[in-house]
C-alpha positions in Angstrom: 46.6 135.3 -92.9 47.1 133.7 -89.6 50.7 135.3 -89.6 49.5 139.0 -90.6 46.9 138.8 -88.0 49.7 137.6 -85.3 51.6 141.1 -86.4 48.5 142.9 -86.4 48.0 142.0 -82.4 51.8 142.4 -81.9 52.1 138.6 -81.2 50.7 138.9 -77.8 49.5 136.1 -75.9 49.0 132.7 -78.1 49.8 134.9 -81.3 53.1 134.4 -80.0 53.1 130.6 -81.1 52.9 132.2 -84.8 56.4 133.1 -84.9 57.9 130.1 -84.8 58.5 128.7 -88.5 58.2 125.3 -86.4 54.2 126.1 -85.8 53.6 127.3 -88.6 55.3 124.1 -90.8 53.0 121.7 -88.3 50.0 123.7 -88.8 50.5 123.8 -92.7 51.0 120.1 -92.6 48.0 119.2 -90.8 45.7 121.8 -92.7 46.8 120.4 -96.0 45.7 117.1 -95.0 42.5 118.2 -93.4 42.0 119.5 -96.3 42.9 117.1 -98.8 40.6 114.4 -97.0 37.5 116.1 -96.6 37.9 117.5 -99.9 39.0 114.0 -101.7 36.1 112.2 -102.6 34.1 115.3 -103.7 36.8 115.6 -105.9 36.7 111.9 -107.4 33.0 112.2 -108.1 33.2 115.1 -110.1 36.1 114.3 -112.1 34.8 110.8 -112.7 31.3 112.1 -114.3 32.8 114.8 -115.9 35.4 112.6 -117.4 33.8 109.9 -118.1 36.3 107.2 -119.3 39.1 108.8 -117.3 42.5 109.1 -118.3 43.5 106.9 -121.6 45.5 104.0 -120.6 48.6 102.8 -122.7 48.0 99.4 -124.8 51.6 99.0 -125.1 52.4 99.6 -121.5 52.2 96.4 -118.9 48.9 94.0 -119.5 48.4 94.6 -115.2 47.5 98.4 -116.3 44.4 97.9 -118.7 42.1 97.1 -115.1 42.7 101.0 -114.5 40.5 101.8 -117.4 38.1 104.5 -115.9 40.1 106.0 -113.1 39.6 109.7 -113.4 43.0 112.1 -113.5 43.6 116.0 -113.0 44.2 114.6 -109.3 46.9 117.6 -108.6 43.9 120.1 -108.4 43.0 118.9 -104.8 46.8 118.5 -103.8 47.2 122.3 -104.9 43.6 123.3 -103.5 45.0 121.9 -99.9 48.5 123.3 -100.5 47.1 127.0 -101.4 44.7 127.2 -98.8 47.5 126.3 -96.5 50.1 128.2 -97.6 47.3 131.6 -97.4 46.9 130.6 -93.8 50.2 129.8 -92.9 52.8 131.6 -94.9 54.2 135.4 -94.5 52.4 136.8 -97.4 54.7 139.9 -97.9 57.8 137.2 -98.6 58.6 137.6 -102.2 60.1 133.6 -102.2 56.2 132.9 -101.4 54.9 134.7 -104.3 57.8 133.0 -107.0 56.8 129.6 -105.4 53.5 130.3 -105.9 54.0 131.4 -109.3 55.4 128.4 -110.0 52.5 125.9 -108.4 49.6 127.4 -110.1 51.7 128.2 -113.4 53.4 124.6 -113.8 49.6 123.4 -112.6 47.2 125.2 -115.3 50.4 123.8 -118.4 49.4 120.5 -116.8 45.7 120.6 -116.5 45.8 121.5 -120.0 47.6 118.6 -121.0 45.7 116.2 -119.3 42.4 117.8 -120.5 43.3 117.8 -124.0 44.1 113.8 -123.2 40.8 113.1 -121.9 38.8 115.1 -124.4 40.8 113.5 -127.1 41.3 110.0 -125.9 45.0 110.1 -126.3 48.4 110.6 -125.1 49.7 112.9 -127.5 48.1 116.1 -124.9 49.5 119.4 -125.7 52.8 119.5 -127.7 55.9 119.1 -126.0 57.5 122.3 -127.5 54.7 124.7 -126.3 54.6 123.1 -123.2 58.4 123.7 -122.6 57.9 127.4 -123.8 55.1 128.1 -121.6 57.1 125.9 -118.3 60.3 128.6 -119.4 58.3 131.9 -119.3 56.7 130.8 -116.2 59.9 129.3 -114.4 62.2 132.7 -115.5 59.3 135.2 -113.9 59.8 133.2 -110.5 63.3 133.2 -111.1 63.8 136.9 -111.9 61.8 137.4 -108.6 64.0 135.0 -106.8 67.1 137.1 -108.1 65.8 140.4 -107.0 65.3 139.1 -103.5 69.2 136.9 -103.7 70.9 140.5 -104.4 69.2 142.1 -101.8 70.4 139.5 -99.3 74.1 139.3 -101.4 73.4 136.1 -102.5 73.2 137.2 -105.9 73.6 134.6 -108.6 75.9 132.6 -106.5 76.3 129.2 -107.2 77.0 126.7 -104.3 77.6 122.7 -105.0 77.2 119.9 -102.2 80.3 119.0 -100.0 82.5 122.7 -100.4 81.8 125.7 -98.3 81.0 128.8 -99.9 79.8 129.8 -103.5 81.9 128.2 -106.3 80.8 130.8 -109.2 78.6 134.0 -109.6 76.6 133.2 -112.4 74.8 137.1 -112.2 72.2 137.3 -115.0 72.6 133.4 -116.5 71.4 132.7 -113.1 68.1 133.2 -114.5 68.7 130.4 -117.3 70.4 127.8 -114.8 67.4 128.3 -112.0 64.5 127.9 -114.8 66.1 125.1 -116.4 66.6 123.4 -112.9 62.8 124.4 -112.3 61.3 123.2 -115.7 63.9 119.6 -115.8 62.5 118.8 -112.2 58.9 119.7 -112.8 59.4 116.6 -116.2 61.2 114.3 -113.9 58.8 114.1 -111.5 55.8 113.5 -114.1 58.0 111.1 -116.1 58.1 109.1 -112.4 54.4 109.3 -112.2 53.3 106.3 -114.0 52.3 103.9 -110.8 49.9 104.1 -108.2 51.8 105.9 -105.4 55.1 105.8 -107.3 55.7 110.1 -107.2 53.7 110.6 -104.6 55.9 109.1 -102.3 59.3 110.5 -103.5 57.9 114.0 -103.4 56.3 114.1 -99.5 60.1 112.7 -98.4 61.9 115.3 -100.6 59.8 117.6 -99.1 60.6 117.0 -95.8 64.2 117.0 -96.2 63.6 120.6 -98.2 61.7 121.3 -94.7 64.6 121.2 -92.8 66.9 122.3 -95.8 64.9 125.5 -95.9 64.7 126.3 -91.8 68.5 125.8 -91.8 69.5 128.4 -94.8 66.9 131.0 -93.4 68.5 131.2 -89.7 71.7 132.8 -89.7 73.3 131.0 -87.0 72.4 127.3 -88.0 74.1 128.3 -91.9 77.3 130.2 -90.2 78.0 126.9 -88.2 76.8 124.4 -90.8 78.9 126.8 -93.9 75.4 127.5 -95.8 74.3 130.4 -98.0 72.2 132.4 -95.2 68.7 133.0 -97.3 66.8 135.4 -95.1 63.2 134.6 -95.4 64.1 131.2 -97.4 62.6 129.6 -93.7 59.2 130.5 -94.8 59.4 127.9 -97.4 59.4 125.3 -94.7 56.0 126.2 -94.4 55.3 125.7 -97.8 56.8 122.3 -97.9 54.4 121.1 -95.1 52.1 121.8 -96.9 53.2 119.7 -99.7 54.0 116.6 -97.5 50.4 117.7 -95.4 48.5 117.2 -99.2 50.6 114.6 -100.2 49.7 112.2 -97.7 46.1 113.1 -97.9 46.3 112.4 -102.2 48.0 108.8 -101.2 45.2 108.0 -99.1 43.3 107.8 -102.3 46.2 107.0 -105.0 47.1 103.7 -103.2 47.1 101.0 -105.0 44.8 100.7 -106.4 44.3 104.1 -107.0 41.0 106.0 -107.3 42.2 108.6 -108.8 45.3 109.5 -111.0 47.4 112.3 -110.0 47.8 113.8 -114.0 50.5 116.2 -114.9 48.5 118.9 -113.0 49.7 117.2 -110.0 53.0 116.2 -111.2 54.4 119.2 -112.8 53.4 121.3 -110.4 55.0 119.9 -107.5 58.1 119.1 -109.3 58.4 122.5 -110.0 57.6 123.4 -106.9 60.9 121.4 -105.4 63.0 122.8 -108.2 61.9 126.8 -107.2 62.4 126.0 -103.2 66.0 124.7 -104.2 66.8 127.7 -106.2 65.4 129.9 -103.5 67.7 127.7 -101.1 70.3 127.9 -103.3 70.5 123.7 -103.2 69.6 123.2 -106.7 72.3 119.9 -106.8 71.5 119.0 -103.6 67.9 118.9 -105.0 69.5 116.3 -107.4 70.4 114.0 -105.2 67.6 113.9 -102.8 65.4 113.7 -105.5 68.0 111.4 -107.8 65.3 108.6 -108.0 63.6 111.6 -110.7 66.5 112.2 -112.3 66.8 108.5 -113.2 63.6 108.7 -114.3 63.8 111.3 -116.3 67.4 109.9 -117.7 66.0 106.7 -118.5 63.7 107.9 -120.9 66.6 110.0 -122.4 69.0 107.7 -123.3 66.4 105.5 -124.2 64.9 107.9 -127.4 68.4 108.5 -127.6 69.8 104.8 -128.6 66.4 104.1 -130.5 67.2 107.2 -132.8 70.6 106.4 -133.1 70.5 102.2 -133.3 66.8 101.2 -133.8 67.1 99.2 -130.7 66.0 99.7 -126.8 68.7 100.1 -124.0 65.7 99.4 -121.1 62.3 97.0 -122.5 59.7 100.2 -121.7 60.9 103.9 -120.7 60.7 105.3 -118.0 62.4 102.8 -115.9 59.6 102.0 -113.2 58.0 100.6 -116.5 61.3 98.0 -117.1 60.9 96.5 -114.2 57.6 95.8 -114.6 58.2 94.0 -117.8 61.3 91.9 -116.0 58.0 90.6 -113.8 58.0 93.0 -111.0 54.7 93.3 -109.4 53.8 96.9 -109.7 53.6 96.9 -105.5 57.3 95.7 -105.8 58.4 98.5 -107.8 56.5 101.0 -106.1 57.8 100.0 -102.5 61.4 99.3 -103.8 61.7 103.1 -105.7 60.0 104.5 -102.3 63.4 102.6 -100.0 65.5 104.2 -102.7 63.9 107.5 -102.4 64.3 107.6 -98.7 67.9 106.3 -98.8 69.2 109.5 -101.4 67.1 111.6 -99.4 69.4 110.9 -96.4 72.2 111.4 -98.5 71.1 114.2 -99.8 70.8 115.7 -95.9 74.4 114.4 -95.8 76.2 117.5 -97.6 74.2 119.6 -95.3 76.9 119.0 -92.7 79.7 117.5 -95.3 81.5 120.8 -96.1 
């Protein structure tokens, strides 16, 4: 809104300040958290009366997580409450990349809520079934990647596909681009709710891969940073810097209440959502492996619990003592601080490699 209004008085005067992506990005962040804050322990109340016992705890997860009997979840609806809010302020509404993004959030978000209801009314963990859930997380990921496409051709991007450390697009994938981006959109939007199992654990992780898809997105949407640094030029893949202020902005305001120990869980509302929010922003910025590594603490998440179903099916025994892995360490004796602070270090540190390739080329 901010920025149609800007165009609307030609940028004149201190509407000039709205176009800089730079401005924008800050004022998205510090919305979100605004936002998030005042909105927070409304939030709590209502999901704690209205749910009552709060989210079912596992009885054959670590003996540490029975004391969070009662804590409310759906959590992600105030982190995507701040995060659209922000984004109508902020964002360039007539950017198509917005609109897939968005897709995406509120999409990913209602497959979640509805899991995490169905949970809570049914006092289970069973929620909807994974095979509708992936059906629904496809449909909704290959809209916003169609749109994606459509707005790649016109730029002649296309269906390119790029990979971290060579310069220039290693294949043109054309239509199966649809496929590869909603596959990299739905597998990110699972790892990052496998990883959310700990107070703070994916909250964390997903405000720093944010910010390096801050910076990742500014650099592919202006023309002379990707010519000198050899990456796709996006146009109007900037705005999404915007967008992922907002993400760190309501991120930090969620951990403000999610630290340990947390008053509220963030649910696969939360989780799935954001996830898939990374994985469209990296299609859009055509750094869908790059996404991999900044965000390779998920991947291991997410890998843990495959091999581990895996092996069982295979050998009857376990490769890890509880899937996913946050949950192994715990059983080894980790405090659930420990693991939580540990995974955050390693987060940060494949974020920064992750920035690496950026320059790498």
């Amino acid at each position: 809104m901010f920025y149609w209004l800007a165009e609307l008085f030609g940028f004149e005067g201190g509407w000039n300040l709205l176009r800089y992506l730079s401005f924008r990005s800050g004022g998205a962040v510090g919305t979100a958290l605004v936002i998030g804050l005042l909105i927070g322990p409304k939030f709590i109340n209502m999901l704690r009366i209205r749910q009552g016992k709060g989210q079912p705890i596992r009885d054959d997860g670590p003996q540490t997580h029975l004391a969070k009997v009662g804590t409310p979840t759906m959590g992600g609806l105030m982190m995507l409450t701040s995060i659209a809010v922000a984004m109508l302020l902020w964002m360039d509404l007539s950017n198509l990349y917005v609109w897939a993004c968005l897709i995406v959030m509120v999409g990913f978000g209602l497959v979640g809520f509805m899991d995490d209801y169905d949970k809570v009314k049914k006092r289970s963990h069973a929620g909807v079934s994974g095979k509708v859930r992936l059906l629904f997380e496809f449909l909704i990921a290959g809209l916003a990647v169609t749109l994606i496409l459509v707005e790649h051709t016109k730029g002649g991007s296309g269906g390119n596909l790029y990979l971290p450390f060579v310069n220039g697009p290693v294949a043109n994938l054309d239509l199966f681009y649809i496929a590869f981006g909603a596959f990299v959109i739905v597998a990110f939007g699972n790892a990052v709710n496998l990883t959310d199992g700990l107070d703070g654990l994916a909250t964390m992780p997903v405000i720093i891969a944010s910010i390096a898809f801050m910076l990742i997105a500014y650099l592919v949407g202006n023309k002379v940073y990707s010519e000198y640094l050899g990456l796709p030029f996006i146009l109007g893949a900037g705005d999404l810097a915007i967008l992922c202020g907002a993400i760190v902005g309501a991120g930090l305001a969620f951990l403000w209440f999610n630290a340990p120990p947390a008053a509220i869980f963030m649910g696969d509302t939360g989780s799935l959502a954001l996830g898939g929010t990374l994985g469209a922003i990296s299609v859009v910025a055509h750094h869908e492996f790059v996404l991999a590594i900044i965000g390779g603490l998920f991947v291991v998440e997410a890998l843990s619990v495959i091999i581990q179903v895996f092996w069982f099916k295979r050998t009857g025994k376990r490769v890890f003592r509880m899937a996913p892995i946050h949950h192994h360490f715990e059983q080894l004796g980790w405090s659930e601080t420990t693991v939580v602070i540990r995974f955050w270090i390693i987060a940060f540190v494949l974020a920064l490699a992750g920035l690496s390739t950026l320059k790498l080329r």
